[in-house]
C-alpha positions in Angstrom: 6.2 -15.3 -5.9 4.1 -12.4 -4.8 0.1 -12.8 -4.1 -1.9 -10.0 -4.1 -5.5 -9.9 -2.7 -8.0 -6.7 -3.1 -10.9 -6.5 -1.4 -13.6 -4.6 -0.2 -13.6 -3.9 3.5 -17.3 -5.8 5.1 -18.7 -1.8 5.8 -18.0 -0.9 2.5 -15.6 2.1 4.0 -12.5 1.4 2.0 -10.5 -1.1 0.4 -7.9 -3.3 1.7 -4.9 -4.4 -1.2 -3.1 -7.1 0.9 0.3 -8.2 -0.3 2.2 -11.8 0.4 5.6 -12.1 -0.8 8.4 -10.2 -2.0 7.9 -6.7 -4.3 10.7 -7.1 -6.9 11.9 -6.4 -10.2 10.1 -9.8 -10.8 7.1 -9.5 -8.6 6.7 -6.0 -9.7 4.1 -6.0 -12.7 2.0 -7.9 -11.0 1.4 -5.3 -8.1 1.5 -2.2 -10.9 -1.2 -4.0 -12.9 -3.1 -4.6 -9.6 -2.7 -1.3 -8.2 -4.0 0.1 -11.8 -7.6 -1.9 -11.3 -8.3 0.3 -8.6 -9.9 3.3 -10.5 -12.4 4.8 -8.9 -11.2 3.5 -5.2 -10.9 6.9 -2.7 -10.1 5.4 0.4 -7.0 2.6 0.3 -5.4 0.7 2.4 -1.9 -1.1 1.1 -1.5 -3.8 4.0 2.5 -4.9 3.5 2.8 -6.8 6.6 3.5 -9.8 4.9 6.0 -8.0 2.7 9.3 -9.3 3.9 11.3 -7.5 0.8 10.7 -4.6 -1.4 13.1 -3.1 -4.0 13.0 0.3 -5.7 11.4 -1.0 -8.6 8.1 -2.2 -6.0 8.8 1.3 -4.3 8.0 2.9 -7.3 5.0 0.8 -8.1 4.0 2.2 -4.7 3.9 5.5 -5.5 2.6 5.4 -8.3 -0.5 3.5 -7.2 -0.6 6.2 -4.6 -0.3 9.3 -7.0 -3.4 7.9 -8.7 -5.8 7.3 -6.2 -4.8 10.9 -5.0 -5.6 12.4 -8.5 -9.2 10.7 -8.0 -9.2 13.2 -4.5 -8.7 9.6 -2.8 -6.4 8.8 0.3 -4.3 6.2 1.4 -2.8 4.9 4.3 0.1 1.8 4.7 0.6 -1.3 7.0 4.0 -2.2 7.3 5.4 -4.3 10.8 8.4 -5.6 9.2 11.6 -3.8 10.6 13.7 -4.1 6.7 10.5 -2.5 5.3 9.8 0.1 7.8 13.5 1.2 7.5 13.2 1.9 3.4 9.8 3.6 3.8 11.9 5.7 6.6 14.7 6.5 4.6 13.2 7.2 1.6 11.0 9.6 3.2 7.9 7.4 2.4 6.6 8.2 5.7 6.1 11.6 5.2 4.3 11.4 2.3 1.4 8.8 3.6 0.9 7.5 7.0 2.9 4.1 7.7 1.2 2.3 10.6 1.4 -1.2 12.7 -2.1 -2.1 12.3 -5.0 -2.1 10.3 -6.9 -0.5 13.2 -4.4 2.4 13.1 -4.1 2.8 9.3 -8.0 2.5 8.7 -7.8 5.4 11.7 -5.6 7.3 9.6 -7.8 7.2 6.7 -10.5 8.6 8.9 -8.3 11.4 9.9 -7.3 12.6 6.1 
């Protein structure tokens, strides 16, 4: 089971998708179907702390959500703490692409910085 909560951060500066659960072939069209309600958003933040597990199939979903809010001249930033995690958004080369950071304070910095 994957739970997915979008909000709007209390300033108004950006918008925080937070993610419970595992991103799977199963969990997957949830997360692609939440990531396409974001039209419109320009500053992101995809907070997969709680993100034990993702496969391909979520990476994908990722990067696609990404692409998108890029296209709208948007930028995004990622939370990710758990070690499994960090190492596919490592190897992939995930981390080059958009910032990968430990805390919201960081990622919400890195937003600032883009």
């Amino acid at each position: 089971m994957l739970e997915i909560n979008i909000e709007q951060a209390g300033d108004g500066s950006h918008h925080v998708c937070r993610l419970v659960g595992e991103v799977d072939a199963y969990t997957v069209g949830e997360f692609r179907d939440a990531l396409s309600g974001l039209d419109g958003v320009t500053r992101l933040l995809i907070d997969l702390s709680e993100v034990p597990f993702m496969d391909s199939a979520g990476l994908g979903a990722l990067i696609g959500g990404i692409r998108r809010v890029r296209e709208g001249e948007g930028d995004v930033a990622v939370i990710s703490t758990t070690a499994g995690l960090n190492r596919l958004l490592h190897t992939t080369g995930f981390d080059r692409i958009v910032p990968v950071c430990e805390s919201s304070e960081d990622a919400i910095a890195a937003l600032d910085e883009a």
